[in-house]
C-alpha positions in Angstrom: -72.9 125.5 -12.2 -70.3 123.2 -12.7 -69.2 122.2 -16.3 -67.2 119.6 -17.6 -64.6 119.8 -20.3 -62.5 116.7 -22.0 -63.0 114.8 -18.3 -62.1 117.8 -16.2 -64.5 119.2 -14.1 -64.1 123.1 -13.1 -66.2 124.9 -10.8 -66.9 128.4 -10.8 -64.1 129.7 -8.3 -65.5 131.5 -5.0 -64.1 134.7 -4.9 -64.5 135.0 -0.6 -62.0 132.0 -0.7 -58.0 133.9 -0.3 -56.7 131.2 -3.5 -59.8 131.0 -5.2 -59.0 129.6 -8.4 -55.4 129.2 -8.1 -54.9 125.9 -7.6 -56.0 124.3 -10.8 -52.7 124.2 -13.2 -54.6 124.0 -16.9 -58.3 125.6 -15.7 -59.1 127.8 -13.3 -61.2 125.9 -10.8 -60.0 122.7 -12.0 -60.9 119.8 -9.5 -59.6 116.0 -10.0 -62.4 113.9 -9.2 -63.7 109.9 -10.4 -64.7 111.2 -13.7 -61.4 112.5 -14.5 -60.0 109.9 -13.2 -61.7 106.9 -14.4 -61.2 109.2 -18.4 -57.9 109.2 -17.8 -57.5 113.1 -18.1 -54.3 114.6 -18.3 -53.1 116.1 -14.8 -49.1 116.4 -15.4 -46.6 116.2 -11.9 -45.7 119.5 -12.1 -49.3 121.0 -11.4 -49.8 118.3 -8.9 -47.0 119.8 -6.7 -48.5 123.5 -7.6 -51.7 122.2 -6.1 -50.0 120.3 -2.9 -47.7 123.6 -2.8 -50.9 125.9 -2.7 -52.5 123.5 -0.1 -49.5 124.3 2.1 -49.4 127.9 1.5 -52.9 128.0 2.4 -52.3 126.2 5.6 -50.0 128.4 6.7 -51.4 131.8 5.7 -54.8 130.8 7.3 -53.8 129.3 10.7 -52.3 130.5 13.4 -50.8 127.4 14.9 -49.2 126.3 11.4 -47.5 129.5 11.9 -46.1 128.5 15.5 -44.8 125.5 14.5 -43.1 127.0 11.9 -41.1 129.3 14.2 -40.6 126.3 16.6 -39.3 124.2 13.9 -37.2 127.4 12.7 -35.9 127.5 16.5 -35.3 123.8 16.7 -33.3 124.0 13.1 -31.1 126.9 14.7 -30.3 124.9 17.9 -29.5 121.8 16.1 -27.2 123.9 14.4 -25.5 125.8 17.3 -25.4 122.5 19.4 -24.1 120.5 16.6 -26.1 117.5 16.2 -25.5 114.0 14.5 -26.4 113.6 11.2 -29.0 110.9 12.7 -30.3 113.7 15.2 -30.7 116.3 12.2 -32.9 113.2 10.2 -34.9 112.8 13.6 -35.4 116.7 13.9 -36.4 116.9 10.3 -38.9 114.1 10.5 -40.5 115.7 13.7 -40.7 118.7 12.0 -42.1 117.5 8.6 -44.8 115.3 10.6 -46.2 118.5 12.6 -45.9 120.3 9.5 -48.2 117.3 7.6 -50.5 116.7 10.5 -51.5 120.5 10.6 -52.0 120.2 7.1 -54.1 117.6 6.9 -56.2 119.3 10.3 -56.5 122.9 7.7 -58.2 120.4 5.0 -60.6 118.3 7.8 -61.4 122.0 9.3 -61.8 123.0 5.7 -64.1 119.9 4.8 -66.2 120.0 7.9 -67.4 123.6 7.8 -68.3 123.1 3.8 -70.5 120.0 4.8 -71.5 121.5 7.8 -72.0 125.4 8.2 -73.8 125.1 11.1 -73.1 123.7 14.7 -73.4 119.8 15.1 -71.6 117.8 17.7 -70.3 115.2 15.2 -68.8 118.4 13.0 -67.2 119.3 16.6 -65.7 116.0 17.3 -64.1 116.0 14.0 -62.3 119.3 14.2 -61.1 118.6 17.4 -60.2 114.9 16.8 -58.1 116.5 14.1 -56.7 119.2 16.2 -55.5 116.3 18.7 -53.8 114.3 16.3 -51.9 117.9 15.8 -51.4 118.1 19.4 -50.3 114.5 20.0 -47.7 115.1 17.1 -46.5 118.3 18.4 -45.7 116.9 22.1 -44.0 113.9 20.8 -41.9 116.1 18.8 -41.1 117.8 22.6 -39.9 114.8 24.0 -37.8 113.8 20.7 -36.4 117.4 21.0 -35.7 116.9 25.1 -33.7 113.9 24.4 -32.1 115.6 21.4 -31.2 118.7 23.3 -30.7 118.3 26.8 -27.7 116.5 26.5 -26.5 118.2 24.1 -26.9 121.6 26.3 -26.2 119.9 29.9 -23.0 118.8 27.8 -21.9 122.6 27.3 -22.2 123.1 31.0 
């Protein structure tokens, strides 16, 4: 049962969950919702990063694909490196990989949302999950074709 303490509400945390109760800076379980909101509760910057920190720690432990595109972006880092790239290219590699990074993100907290509102099959649950994995996918090959105009000339130029 959920209680509620000087306009933050905390939840019992849910120990099956791998950061059950880690994410909530001054109370275990805390959860920033209209009540705390609209009280004005404290909720300081610096746990607001631990909790958007956490969020991306989470992503990346629990899915595969967040995992991928961290050794692509590692790779693409590496080549820009070796190759040499303008200081615009690097902002243009660092944006593509920041956007994958976000867009898998926010897919881990759709994923995360639709199987807690719907445990069992529906097609509308289905469409969501894989309207979110799209948007990965349609970030992930634009990011291709930024790197193939990036990269190939600066390869084709070593040769």
């Amino acid at each position: 049962m959920a209680s509620s303490d000087g306009g933050r509400t905390c939840a019992p945390a849910n120990p099956s969950e791998p950061d059950a109760g880690t994410g909530g800076c001054a109370d275990e379980g805390f959860v920033r919702n209209a009540d705390s909101k609209s009280a004005r509760a404290p909720y300081d910057l610096a746990c607001a990063f631990r909790n958007a920190g956490a969020g991306v720690r989470y992503a990346f432990s629990s899915q595969r694909n967040m995992k991928i595109h961290a050794a692509v972006g590692v790779a693409a880092l590496l080549l820009g490196a070796v190759l040499g790239i303008s200081p615009l290219e690097w902002a243009v590699v660092a944006v593509c990989v920041g956007v994958v990074f976000a867009a898998e993100c926010v897919n881990t907290a759709i994923e995360s949302v639709v199987d807690l509102v719907s445990p069992d099959y529906h097609i509308l649950a289905k469409h969501a999950k894989d309207a979110a994995a799209g948007a990965v996918l349609v970030c992930a090959v634009a990011s291709v074709v930024v790197a193939a105009f990036i990269f190939v000339p600066a390869l084709a130029s070593l040769f």
